[in-house]
N, C-alpha and C positions, 0 to 999 in steps of 0.2 A: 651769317654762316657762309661760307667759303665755296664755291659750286662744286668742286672737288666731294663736295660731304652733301652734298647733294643727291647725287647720280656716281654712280659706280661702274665703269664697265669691268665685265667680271666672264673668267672663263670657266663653264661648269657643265656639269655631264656631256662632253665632247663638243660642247658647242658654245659660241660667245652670245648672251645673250645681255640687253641694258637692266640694271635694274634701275627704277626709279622710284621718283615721289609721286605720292595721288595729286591728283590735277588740283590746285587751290593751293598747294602748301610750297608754293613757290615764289622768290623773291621777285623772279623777272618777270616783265610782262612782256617779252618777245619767245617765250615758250610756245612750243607744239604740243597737244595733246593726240592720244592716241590709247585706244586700250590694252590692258594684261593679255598678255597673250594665255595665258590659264583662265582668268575668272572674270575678265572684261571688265574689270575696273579701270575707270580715268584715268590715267597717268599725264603728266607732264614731264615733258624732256625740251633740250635743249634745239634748237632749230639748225645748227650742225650736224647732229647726230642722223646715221642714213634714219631714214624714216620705213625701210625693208629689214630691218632686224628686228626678231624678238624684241618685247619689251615686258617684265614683269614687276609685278609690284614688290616688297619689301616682303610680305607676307606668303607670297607665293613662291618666292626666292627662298626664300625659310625654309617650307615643305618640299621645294623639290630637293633640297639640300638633305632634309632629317630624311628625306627617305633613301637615298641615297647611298647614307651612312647607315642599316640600318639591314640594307641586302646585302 
């Protein structure tokens, strides 16, 4: 799988935040880990990416997204 479809950066409710994969479902083994900034799940991200951004998981990205659409 492509790392492109991995990690997204994504810009959403005023602010750029990474989404990611949970820590484990990653092909590389030069990943950083770091928690959701909503629900403190593992993530893994790339060892590029600043390490002072946001980072949210798939699931948390979801809900702040429905809720969003929704007020």
């Amino acid at each position: 799988m492509p790392e492109s479809t991995s990690q997204a950066r994504m810009r959403s409710l005023g602010s750029e935040v990474l989404v990611c994969r949970e820590a484990g479902d990653s092909p590389f083994a030069d990943d950083r880990q770091g928690p959701c900034a909503d629900c403190g799940r593992a993530l893994s991200y790339r060892p590029y990416l600043p390490d002072d951004e946001p980072k949210l998981c798939v699931a948390c990205f979801a809900a702040r997204k429905a809720s969003r659409q929704t007020n």
